[in-house]
Structures are given as C-alpha cells and as structure tokens.
C-alpha positions, -999 to +999 in steps of 0.1 A: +010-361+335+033-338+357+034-310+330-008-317+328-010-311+365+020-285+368-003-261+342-039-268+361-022-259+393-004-229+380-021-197+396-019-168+371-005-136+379-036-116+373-056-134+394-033-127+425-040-099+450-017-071+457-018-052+484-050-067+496-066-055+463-076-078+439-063-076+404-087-066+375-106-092+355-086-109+329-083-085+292-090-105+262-059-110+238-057-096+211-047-124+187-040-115+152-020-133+127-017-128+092-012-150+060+010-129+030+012-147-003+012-142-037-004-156-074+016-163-104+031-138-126+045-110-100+069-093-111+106-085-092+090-052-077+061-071-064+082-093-049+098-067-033+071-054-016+060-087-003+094-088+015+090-053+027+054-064+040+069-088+055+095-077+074+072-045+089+044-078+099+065-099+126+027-115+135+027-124+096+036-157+078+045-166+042+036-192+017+040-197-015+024-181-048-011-195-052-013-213-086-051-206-093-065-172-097-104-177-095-105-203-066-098-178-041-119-197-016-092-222-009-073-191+009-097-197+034-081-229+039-048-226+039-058-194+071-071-222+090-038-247+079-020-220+090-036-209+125-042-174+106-072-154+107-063-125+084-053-130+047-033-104+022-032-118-010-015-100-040-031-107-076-009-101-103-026-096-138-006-093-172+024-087-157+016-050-152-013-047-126-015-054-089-042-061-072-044-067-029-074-089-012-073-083+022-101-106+040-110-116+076-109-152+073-131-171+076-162-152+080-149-120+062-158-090+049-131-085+019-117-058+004-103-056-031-082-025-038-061-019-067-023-009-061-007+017-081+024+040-074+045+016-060+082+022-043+098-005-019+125+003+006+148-005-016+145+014-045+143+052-032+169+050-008+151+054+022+169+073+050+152+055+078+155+023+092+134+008+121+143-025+146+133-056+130+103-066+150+092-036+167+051-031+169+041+003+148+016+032+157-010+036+131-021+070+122-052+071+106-071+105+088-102+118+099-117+112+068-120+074+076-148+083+098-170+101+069-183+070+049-194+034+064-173+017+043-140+036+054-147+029+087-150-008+074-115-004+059-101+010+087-106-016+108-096-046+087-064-025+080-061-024+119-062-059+125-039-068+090-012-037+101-016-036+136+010-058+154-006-074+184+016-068+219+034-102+228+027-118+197+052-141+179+087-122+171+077-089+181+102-066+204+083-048+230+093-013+210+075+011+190+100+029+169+079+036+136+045+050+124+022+038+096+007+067+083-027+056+061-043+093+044-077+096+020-072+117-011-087+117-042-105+085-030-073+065-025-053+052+007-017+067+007+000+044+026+039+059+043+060+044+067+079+063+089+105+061+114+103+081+150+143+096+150+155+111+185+185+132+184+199+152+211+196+190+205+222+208+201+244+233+223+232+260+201+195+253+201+195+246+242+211+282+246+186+295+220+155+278+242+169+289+274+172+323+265+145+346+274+136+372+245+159+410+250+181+389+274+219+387+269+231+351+257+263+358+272+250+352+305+250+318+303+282+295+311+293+267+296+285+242+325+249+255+326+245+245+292+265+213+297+237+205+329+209+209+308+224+186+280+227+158+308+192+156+310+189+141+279+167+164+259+157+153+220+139+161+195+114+140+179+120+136+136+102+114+114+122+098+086+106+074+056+115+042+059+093+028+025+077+012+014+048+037+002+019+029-025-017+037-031-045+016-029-079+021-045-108+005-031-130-016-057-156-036-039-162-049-005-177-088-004-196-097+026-179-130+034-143-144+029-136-137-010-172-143-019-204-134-011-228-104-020-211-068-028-217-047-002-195-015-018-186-009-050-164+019-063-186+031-092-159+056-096-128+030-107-116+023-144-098-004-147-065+003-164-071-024-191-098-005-199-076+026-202-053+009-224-079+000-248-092+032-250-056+042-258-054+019-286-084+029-301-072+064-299-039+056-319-062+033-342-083+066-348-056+083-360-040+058-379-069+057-398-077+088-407-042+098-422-049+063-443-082+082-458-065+110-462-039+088-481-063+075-503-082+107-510-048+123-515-041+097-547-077+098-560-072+136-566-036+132-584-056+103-605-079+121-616-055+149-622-032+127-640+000+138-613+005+105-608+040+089-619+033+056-638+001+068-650-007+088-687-035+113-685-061+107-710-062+131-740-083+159-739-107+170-765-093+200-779-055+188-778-038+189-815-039+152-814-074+148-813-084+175-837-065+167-864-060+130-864 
C-alpha cells in the first residue's frame, strides 16, 4: 500500500515549473516493440540474418520458429502474449525462398515482400561495427513519397526499424544509419556505421592554407592548437547486413483481409524455375526427334548396322535367279 501511495503522490518532472514557467504538456511515447520469429525450414543464412536483425532491434524480442505456415493469424496472438505491437515474420519455402511479413498487429496493414540478395554481417567481412544497443538514423529516398503505397511502407518500416528513445536495452547513442533506397521497384536495405577520425597533420595544414600562400608559414604548435580542438571527419563504413526486398501485396488488416496493393509486376521464382525446366525439356526433346528422324533416314537407306537392305530390282541376284 506504501509503494501504491508513494506512485500516486509522486509529482512528475514535466509537470514542475522552472523558473516560474510552466513546463510543456506531456509528449506521447512512442512505444514500439517488435516480435522477430521464424517458420520451419530456414536455412543457416536465414538464420543468420535473424540474429543480425536482432541484434540491430534492441526494442525487438524472439520466439521460436512458427510450426504452421497458413495460420498466420495466430501471430496476432502471440504480439499480444508478448506485449508486441509490430510483427516480422520470415517464411521460408523449399528451402530456397524467403519471404518477410511485416504487420502492425493487431489491426494491421501488412506487407509481404519477397527477400532476395542476401549477405549477413558475417559473411562479407564487414569493416564496421556499431555499439550493441545504440538507436539508428533512418535514411529514407525521395521516391517513397511518389506512390501511396510507399508512403505505406515507409511508415511501417519506421515503426519495425526505428528504435524508440528510452525503450528496453537501448544506449542513448546513435552511431549507425539505415539506409532504405527504391530501384528497379525493390527496397535496398544497407547498414552503415558513422566513423569519426581525427584529421590528419597534413590535411589540417592543407585546410588552413589559403590558395598562393606559403605553407611554410605555419609552425608546428599552430598546427598542434588546431588538432586540440578535436576536429574529425565524418566516414560511413558497412556494417551488413544488406538485402532486397520486393513488395508483393499489401493486406488491410493483420495477415488477412482485402488486398489493398498488389505488385502485378512480381514473378514468383517457382515460377521462373518452371519456365526453366520446360526450357531444358524443349530442348531435350527436340534433339530426341532429331534422333529419331536421324535413324528413320539410315533405315530407309539401309546404313544401319544390324540391319540388311532389301534387294533391289536390277541387282544380278534378282535378274538372274
């Protein structure tokens, strides 16, 4: 009852003048968290970018693979067992193909994309590295503002990527940018970390010095003061992962509901290996005609071995038998 009456009587700091002036009405919150899991059948590199996901989310939490692939519905559930109200939800198929749902649970919309040119963190060799934790400034291109539906995207990839200030593990840094680019009707997705170094001696003389003036002029001290103020430069270095993601359809509500986009545009790549296969079969059977055709003709010719010509009519045989 103590703690009950400590928390009532608690005055927040917002609500306390300063100076005489009273403090600006309370900001909503913005409270984001987001469920990351996984169906059956993902492959290692899959799994690596779950882990990579991860690690860039802090506000994110992780459960295990989903066993059914057409009740999707029951991710809706496990958001609200889970206090979450944004759900990423990887779709392996065959083995081969990746597909991401991210949804605004429970209400929606949802986006289905599918994921192709993958590379985790680990597999390139990524010079950069980022603190563990640390909130990320989303870059966004100017073509998300062309098409309704891109602005859609945009903002559910805002409140999926975007790490909320104060929120659960988070370090109050920002030491990487998400960079999220339109071309060729896909989302390029790169991370990048913000690398300050100290210029050099050499590059501080070669600011400093005014064009036609003698560099000779300037002492080593004045070049040492100047350092002491702690001038950098600004580098970005790829941290990973990076992958493309094509939009396929947008549903209205949380993994159901009418379509309100669809991507009339996207093959799906069984579809691409089929036509494949019936490329190869093409061929295949065409060189078999020409097979056949091929020993019809020596038949008839009688070239073929295990096979005696038929007399003709004016052979010796015939004529005088």
């Amino acid at each position: 009852m103590a703690a009950v009456y400590k928390s009532l009587s608690k005055t927040p700091k917002n609500d306390a003048p300063t100076n005489g002036v009273p403090a600006p009405p309370n900001t909503t919150k913005n409270r984001q968290r987001v469920l990351i899991l996984s169906s059956r059948g993902i492959t290692y590199r899959h799994r690596h970018l779950l882990n990579d996901l991860y690690a860039l989310l802090p506000h994110s939490r992780k459960d295990a693979k989903l066993d059914t692939k057409t009740k999707l519905y029951q991710l809706n559930e496990l958001a609200d067992l889970y206090n979450c109200n944004n759900v990423l939800f990887f779709e392996a198929r065959k083995g081969k193909d990746l597909y991401i749902w991210m949804s605004k649970a429970p209400n929606g919309p949802t986006v289905k994309c599918h994921l192709q040119n993958l590379h985790t963190t680990s597999e390139l060799h990524f010079p950069g590295n980022c603190l563990r934790g640390s909130r990320p400034i989303l870059s966004f291109d100017a073509t998300f503002t062309s098409a309704p539906h891109l602005l859609l995207i945009k903002e559910l990839l805002t409140h999926i990527f975007g790490v909320p200030k104060g929120a659960r593990k988070t370090k109050p840094f920002v030491d990487h940018i998400m960079g999220f680019t339109i071309a060729d009707a896909k989302i390029w997705i790169r991370c990048f970390e913000i690398r300050e170094t100290s210029i050099a001696k050499s590059e501080l003389r070669a600011q400093q010095q005014p064009d036609g003036e003698d560099h000779h002029h300037h002492t080593s001290k004045e070049i040492r003061a100047v350092g002491e103020k702690g001038d950098t430069k600004i580098s970005l270095v790829e941290i990973g992962p990076r992958f493309i993601l094509t939009p396929i359809v947008i549903l209205e509500s949380s993994f159901g509901g009418p379509v309100i986009y669809e991507n009339k545009e996207f093959v799906s790549p069984n579809q691409i290996r089929s036509d494949l296969r019936k490329s190869k079969a093409g061929r295949y059977a065409q060189r078999s005609e020409q097979r056949i055709e091929r020993k019809a003709k020596k038949g008839d010719l009688g070239l073929r071995t295990g096979k005696e010509r038929p007399p003709g009519e004016l052979e010796d045989r015939v004529l005088f038998a």
